[in-house]
C-alpha positions in Angstrom: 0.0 0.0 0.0 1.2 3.7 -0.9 1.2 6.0 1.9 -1.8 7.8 -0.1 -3.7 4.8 -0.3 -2.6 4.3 3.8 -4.1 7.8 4.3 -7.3 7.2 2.0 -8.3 4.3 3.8 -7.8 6.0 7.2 -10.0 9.0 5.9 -12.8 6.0 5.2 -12.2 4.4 8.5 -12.7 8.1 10.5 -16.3 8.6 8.2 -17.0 4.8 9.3 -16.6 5.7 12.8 -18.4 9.0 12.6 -21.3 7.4 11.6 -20.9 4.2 14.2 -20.5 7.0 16.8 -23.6 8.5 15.5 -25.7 5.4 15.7 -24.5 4.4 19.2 -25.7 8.2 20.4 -28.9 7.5 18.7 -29.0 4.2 20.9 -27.6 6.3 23.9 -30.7 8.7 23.5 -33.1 6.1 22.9 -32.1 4.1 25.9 -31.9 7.0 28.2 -35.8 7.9 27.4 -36.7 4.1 28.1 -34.6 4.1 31.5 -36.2 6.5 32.6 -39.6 5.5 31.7 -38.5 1.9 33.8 -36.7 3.4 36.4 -39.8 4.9 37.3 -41.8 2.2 37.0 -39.6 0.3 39.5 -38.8 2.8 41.5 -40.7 1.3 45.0 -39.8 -2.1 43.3 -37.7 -4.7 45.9 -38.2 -7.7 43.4 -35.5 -9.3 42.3 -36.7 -8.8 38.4 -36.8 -5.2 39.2 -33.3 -5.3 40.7 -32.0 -7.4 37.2 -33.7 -4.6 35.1 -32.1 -1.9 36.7 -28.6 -3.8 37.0 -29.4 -4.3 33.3 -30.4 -1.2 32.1 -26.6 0.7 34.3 -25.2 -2.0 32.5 -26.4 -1.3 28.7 -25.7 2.9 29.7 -22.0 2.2 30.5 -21.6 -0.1 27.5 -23.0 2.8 25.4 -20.6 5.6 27.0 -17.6 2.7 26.8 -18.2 2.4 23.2 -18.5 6.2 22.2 -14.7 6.5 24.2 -13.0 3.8 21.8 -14.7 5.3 18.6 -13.1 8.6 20.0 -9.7 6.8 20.8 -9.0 5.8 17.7 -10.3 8.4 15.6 -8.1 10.1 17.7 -5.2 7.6 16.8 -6.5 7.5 13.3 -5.9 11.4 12.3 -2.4 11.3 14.5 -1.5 8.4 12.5 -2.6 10.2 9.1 -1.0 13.3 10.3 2.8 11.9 10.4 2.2 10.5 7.5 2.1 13.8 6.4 
Protein backbone atom coordinates (compact mmCIF):
# COMPACT_ATOMS: atom_id res chain seq x y z
CA UNK A 1 0.00 0.00 0.00
CA UNK A 2 1.24 3.75 -0.94
CA UNK A 3 1.22 5.98 1.87
CA UNK A 4 -1.83 7.76 -0.11
CA UNK A 5 -3.65 4.77 -0.29
CA UNK A 6 -2.64 4.35 3.83
CA UNK A 7 -4.12 7.77 4.27
CA UNK A 8 -7.31 7.20 1.98
CA UNK A 9 -8.31 4.31 3.84
CA UNK A 10 -7.84 6.04 7.24
CA UNK A 11 -9.97 8.96 5.94
CA UNK A 12 -12.84 6.05 5.18
CA UNK A 13 -12.16 4.43 8.45
CA UNK A 14 -12.69 8.15 10.52
CA UNK A 15 -16.33 8.57 8.21
CA UNK A 16 -17.00 4.81 9.28
CA UNK A 17 -16.64 5.70 12.81
CA UNK A 18 -18.42 9.04 12.60
CA UNK A 19 -21.26 7.40 11.64
CA UNK A 20 -20.89 4.18 14.18
CA UNK A 21 -20.51 6.97 16.79
CA UNK A 22 -23.57 8.54 15.51
CA UNK A 23 -25.69 5.36 15.74
CA UNK A 24 -24.51 4.44 19.17
CA UNK A 25 -25.73 8.17 20.42
CA UNK A 26 -28.94 7.45 18.70
CA UNK A 27 -28.97 4.18 20.92
CA UNK A 28 -27.59 6.32 23.90
CA UNK A 29 -30.69 8.72 23.48
CA UNK A 30 -33.15 6.12 22.94
CA UNK A 31 -32.09 4.12 25.85
CA UNK A 32 -31.86 7.04 28.20
CA UNK A 33 -35.85 7.88 27.38
CA UNK A 34 -36.66 4.07 28.14
CA UNK A 35 -34.58 4.07 31.47
CA UNK A 36 -36.23 6.52 32.59
CA UNK A 37 -39.64 5.48 31.66
CA UNK A 38 -38.49 1.89 33.75
CA UNK A 39 -36.73 3.38 36.39
CA UNK A 40 -39.83 4.94 37.26
CA UNK A 41 -41.82 2.19 37.04
CA UNK A 42 -39.64 0.26 39.52
CA UNK A 43 -38.81 2.81 41.46
CA UNK A 44 -40.73 1.26 44.96
CA UNK A 45 -39.84 -2.11 43.33
CA UNK A 46 -37.72 -4.66 45.90
CA UNK A 47 -38.18 -7.66 43.43
CA UNK A 48 -35.49 -9.29 42.28
CA UNK A 49 -36.70 -8.79 38.40
CA UNK A 50 -36.77 -5.18 39.25
CA UNK A 51 -33.30 -5.27 40.70
CA UNK A 52 -32.02 -7.40 37.16
CA UNK A 53 -33.72 -4.58 35.12
CA UNK A 54 -32.12 -1.94 36.71
CA UNK A 55 -28.58 -3.81 36.97
CA UNK A 56 -29.44 -4.34 33.26
CA UNK A 57 -30.40 -1.21 32.05
CA UNK A 58 -26.63 0.71 34.35
CA UNK A 59 -25.17 -2.01 32.45
CA UNK A 60 -26.44 -1.25 28.68
CA UNK A 61 -25.70 2.85 29.66
CA UNK A 62 -21.98 2.20 30.48
CA UNK A 63 -21.56 -0.15 27.48
CA UNK A 64 -22.98 2.84 25.38
CA UNK A 65 -20.56 5.60 26.97
CA UNK A 66 -17.59 2.73 26.77
CA UNK A 67 -18.16 2.38 23.16
CA UNK A 68 -18.52 6.16 22.24
CA UNK A 69 -14.75 6.52 24.25
CA UNK A 70 -13.00 3.80 21.81
CA UNK A 71 -14.69 5.28 18.56
CA UNK A 72 -13.10 8.56 19.98
CA UNK A 73 -9.73 6.75 20.80
CA UNK A 74 -9.01 5.75 17.70
CA UNK A 75 -10.32 8.39 15.62
CA UNK A 76 -8.12 10.06 17.71
CA UNK A 77 -5.21 7.63 16.84
CA UNK A 78 -6.54 7.54 13.34
CA UNK A 79 -5.91 11.43 12.29
CA UNK A 80 -2.44 11.28 14.50
CA UNK A 81 -1.48 8.41 12.51
CA UNK A 82 -2.56 10.24 9.14
CA UNK A 83 -0.99 13.26 10.33
CA UNK A 84 2.80 11.90 10.45
CA UNK A 85 2.19 10.48 7.50
CA UNK A 86 2.10 13.82 6.37
Amino acid sequence: MSIGEVKAALGEANYLLDQGRATIEGVGTALDEVAGLVLATLHDSQRSEAEHARKAIADAIREVKLTLRAIAAAQESGNAYRKALG
